[in-house]
C-alpha positions as a Markdown table, in Angstrom:
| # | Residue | x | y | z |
|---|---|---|---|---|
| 1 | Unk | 0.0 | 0.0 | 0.0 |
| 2 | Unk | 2.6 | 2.7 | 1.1 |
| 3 | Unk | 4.3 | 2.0 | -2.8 |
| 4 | Unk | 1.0 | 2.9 | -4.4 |
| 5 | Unk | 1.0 | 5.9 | -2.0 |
| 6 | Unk | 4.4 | 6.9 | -2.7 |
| 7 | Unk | 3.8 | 6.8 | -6.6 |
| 8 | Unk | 0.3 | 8.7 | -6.4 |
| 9 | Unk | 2.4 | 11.0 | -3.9 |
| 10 | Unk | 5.0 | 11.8 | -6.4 |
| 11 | Unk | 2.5 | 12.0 | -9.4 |
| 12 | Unk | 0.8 | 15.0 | -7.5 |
| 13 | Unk | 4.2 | 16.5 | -6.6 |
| 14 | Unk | 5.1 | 16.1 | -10.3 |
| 15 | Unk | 1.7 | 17.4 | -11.9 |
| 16 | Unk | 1.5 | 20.4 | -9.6 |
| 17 | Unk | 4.9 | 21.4 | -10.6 |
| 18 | Unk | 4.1 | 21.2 | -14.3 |
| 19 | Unk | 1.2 | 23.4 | -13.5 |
| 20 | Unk | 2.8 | 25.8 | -11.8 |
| 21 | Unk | 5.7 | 26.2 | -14.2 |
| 22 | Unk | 3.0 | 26.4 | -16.7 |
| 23 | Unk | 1.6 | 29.5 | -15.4 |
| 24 | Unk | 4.5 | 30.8 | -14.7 |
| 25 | Unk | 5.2 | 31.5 | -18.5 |
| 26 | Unk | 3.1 | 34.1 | -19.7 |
| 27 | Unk | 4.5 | 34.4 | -22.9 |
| 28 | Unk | 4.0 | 37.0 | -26.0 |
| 29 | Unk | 1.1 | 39.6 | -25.0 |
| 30 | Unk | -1.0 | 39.6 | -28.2 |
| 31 | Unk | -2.9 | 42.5 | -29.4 |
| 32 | Unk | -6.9 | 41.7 | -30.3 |
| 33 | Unk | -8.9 | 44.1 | -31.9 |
| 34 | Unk | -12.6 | 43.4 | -31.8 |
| 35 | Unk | -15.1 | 46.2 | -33.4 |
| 36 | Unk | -17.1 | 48.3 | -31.7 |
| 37 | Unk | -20.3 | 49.7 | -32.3 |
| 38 | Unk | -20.7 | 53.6 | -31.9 |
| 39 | Unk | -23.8 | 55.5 | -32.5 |
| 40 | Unk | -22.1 | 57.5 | -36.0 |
| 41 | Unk | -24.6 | 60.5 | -35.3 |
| 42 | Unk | -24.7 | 61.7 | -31.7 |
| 43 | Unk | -27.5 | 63.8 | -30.7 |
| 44 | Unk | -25.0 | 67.3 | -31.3 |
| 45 | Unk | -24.3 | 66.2 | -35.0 |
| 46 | Unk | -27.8 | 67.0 | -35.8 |
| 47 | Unk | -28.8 | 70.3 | -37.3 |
| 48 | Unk | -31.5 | 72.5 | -35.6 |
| 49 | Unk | -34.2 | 73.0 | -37.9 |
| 50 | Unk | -35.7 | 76.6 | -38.3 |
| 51 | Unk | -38.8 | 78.0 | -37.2 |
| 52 | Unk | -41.3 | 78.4 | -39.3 |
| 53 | Unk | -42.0 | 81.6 | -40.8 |
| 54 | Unk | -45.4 | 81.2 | -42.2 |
| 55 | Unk | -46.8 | 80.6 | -38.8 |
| 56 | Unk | -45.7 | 84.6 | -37.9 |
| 57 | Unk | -47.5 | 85.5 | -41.2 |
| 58 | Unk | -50.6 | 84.7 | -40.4 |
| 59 | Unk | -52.5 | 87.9 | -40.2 |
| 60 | Unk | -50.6 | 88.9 | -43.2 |
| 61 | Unk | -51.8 | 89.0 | -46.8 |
| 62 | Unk | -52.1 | 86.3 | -49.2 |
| 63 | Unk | -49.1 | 87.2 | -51.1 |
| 64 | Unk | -47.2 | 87.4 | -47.7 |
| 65 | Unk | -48.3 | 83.7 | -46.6 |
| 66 | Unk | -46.9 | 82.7 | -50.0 |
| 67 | Unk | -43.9 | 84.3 | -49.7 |
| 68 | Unk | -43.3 | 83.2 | -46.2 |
| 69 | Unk | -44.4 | 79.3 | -47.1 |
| 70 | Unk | -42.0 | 79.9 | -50.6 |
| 71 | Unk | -39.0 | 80.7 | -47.9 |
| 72 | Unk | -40.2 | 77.3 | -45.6 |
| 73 | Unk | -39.8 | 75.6 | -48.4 |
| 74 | Unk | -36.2 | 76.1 | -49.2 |
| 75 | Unk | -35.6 | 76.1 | -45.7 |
| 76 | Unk | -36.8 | 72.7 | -45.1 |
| 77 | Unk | -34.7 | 71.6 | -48.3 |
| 78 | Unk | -31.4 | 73.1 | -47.2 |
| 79 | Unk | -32.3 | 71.3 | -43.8 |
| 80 | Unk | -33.2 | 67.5 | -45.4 |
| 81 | Unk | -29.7 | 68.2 | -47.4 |
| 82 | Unk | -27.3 | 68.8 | -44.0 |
| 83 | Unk | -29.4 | 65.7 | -42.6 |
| 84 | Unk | -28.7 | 63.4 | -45.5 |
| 85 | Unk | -24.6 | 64.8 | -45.6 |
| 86 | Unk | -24.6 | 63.7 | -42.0 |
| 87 | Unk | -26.3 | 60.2 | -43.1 |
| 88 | Unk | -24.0 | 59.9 | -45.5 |
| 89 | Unk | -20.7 | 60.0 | -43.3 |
| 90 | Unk | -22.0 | 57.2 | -41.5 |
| 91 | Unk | -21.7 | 54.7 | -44.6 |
């Protein structure tokens, strides 16, 4: 009995210091790169749309609610352009 003991004794010994030594070599540090999503337009990015000029024009003439929903409109164009160039840089 006390050879089987002495031989699982060793083995132990012996497997724990393989272990250890095992550990002890860290080697090469390697470097991983793993992508990230990121929100590509943060809430700053976006342009503030102007206010609406044809709502002050109410109590105006007709040719003045024209002309103030004829200035909306290319408003609201330039706007929908800086919105689709900030679209864009996220592709």
């Amino acid at each position: 009995m006390s050879i089987i003991y002495t031989y699982l004794k060793n083995v132990l010994i012996f497997s724990c210091f393989i272990y250890i030594s095992g550990c002890a070599n860290f080697g090469t540090p390697h470097e991983v790169s793993i992508p990230v999503q990121v929100p590509c337009i943060s809430a700053g990015d976006i342009p503030k749309k102007q206010a609406s000029l044809f709502e002050a024009s109410k109590g105006q003439s007709l040719f003045e609610q024209i002309k103030a929903l004829l200035i909306d409109r290319e408003n609201s164009i330039i706007y929908e352009t800086e919105l689709e160039t900030e679209l864009a840089g996220c592709k």
